[in-house]
N, C-alpha and C positions, 0 to 999 in steps of 0.2 A: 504494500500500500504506500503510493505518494506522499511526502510531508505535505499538509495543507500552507498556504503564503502564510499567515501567520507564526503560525508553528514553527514554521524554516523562518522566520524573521528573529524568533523569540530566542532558536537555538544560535544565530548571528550573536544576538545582543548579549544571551550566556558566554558564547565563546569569546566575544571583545573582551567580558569581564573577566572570563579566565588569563586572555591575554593581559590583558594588563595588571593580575594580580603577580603572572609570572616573571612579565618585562620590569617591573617596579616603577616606583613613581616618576622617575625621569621620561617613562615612556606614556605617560599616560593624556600626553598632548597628542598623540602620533595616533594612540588606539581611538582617543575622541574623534580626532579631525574622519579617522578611517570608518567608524559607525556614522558619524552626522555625513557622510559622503555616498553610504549605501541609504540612509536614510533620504534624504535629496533624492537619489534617484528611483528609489521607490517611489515619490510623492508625485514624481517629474511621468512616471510611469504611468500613475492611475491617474493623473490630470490629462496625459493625451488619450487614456482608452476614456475616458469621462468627454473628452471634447468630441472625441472620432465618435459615439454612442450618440450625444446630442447632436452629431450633426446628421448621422443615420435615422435619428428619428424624427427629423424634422420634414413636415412635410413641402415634400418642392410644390412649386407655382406651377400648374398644368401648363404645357409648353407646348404654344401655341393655340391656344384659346385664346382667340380676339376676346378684349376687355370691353364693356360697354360703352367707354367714349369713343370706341374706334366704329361700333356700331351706331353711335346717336351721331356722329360727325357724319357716317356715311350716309346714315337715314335722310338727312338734310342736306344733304348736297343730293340726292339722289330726288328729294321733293323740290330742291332749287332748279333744277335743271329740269323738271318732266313739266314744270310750269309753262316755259316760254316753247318745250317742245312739242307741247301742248297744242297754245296757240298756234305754232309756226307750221304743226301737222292741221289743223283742223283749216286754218284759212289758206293752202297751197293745196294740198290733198282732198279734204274732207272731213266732213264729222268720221266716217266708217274710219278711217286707218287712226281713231283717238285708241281705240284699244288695241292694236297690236303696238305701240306706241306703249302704252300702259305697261302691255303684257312686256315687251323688251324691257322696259326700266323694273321691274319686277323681279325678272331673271337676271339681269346684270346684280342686281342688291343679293340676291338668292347665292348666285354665284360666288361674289365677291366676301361675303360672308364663309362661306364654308372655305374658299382659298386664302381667307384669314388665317381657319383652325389647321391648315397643313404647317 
């Protein structure tokens, strides 16, 4: 059976202080600096698997799903323009071609929406 992280941390910190009961007191800067060193990186350890975790569970932005200004910008430009092509089909053409007129700016907005979410 595996030592568990802790465990294996605990037998580290027993063995420093064995070390440094052996080394004597002169050594006992050497065995600190060498524990607060694995300690640091222990800390440095669970702080990127805690960053790399939060950013795994962060939910991303659907990508490429037109947002609603780009559909109410289009909406209105697509009403600004079926206005005067409106007029410009009904007095050159006729009334009859107002709706395949319609039906085209209709299918452009249709289109241009769905060629948003690619």
């Amino acid at each position: 059976m595996t030592p568990t992280p802790s465990s294996r941390r605990t037998d580290e910190v027993a063995a420093a202080l064995r070390a440094g009961r052996e080394l004597g007191p002169e050594y006992d800067d050497a065995v600190a600096a060498s524990l607060v060193e694995r300690i640091d990186d222990t800390i440095e350890e669970r702080v990127r698997h805690h960053i790399a975790h939060t950013a795994a569970q962060a939910s991303p932005a659907k990508a490429g799903m037109p947002s609603n200004t780009v559909r109410f910008v289009l909406s209105l430009v697509c009403l600004g323009v079926s206005i005067p092509l409106t007029a410009i089909t009904a007095s050159l053409v006729g009334g009859a071609a107002v709706p395949f007129v319609w039906a085209g700016l209709v299918l452009f907005y249709v289109v241009s929406v769905v060629g948003l979410r690619r």
